[in-house]
C-alpha positions as CSV (number, residue, x, y, z in Angstrom):
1,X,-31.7,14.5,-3.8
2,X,-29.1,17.0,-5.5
3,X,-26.4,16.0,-7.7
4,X,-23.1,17.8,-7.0
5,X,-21.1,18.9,-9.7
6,X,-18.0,19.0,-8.3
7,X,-16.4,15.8,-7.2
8,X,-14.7,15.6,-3.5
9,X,-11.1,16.0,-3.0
10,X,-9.0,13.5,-0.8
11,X,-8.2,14.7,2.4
12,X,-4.7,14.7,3.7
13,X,-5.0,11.0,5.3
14,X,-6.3,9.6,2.1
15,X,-3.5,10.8,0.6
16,X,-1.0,9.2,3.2
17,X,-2.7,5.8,2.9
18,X,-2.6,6.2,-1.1
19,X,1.2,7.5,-0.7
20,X,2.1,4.3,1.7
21,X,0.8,1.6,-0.5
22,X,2.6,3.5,-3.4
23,X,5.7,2.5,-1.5
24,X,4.9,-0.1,-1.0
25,X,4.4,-1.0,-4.3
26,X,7.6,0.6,-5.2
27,X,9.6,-1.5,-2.9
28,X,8.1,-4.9,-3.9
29,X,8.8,-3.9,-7.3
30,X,12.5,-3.0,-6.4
31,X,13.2,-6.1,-4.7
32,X,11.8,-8.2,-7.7
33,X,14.0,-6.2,-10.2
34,X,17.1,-7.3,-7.5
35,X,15.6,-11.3,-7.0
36,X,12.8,-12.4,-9.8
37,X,12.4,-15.1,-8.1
38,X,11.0,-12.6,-5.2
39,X,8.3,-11.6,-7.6
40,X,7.4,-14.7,-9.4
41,X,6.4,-16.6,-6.1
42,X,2.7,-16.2,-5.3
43,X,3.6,-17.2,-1.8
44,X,6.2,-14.7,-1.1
45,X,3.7,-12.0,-2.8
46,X,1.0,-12.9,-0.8
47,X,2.9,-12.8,2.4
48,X,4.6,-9.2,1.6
49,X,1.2,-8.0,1.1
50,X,0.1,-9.6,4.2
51,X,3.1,-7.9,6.4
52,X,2.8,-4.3,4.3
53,X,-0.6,-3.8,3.8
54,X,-2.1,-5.2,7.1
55,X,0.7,-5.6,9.9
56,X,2.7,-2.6,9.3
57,X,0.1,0.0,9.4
58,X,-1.3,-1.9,12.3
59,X,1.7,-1.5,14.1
60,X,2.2,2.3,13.5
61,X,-1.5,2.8,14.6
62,X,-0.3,1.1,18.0
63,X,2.5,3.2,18.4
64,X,0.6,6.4,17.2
């Protein structure tokens, strides 16, 4: 087996996926900057992640 030296690069839909949960991200944090309450709630937090990270993409993959 050879070692390689140079690591590999992301490709362009890595770097969408990456980009989209960065939005994600940004958007939850936006809203709990707005409503604290938003942010502090496990429940709510676990649901956005729940609607962003697993139904929306699933839904743009159906429509793609």
């Amino acid at each position: 087996m050879r070692l390689r030296l140079k690591p590999e690069l992301p490709d362009r839909n890595d770097l969408l996926v990456f980009g989209g949960y960065c939005l994600a991200a940004a958007v939850y944090i936006a809203i709990g900057v707005a409503y604290v309450d938003f942010m502090l709630s496990f429940w709510v937090g676990l649901g956005y992640l729940l609607l962003v990270a697993w139904l929306v993409p699933a839904v743009v993959r159906r429509l793609a």
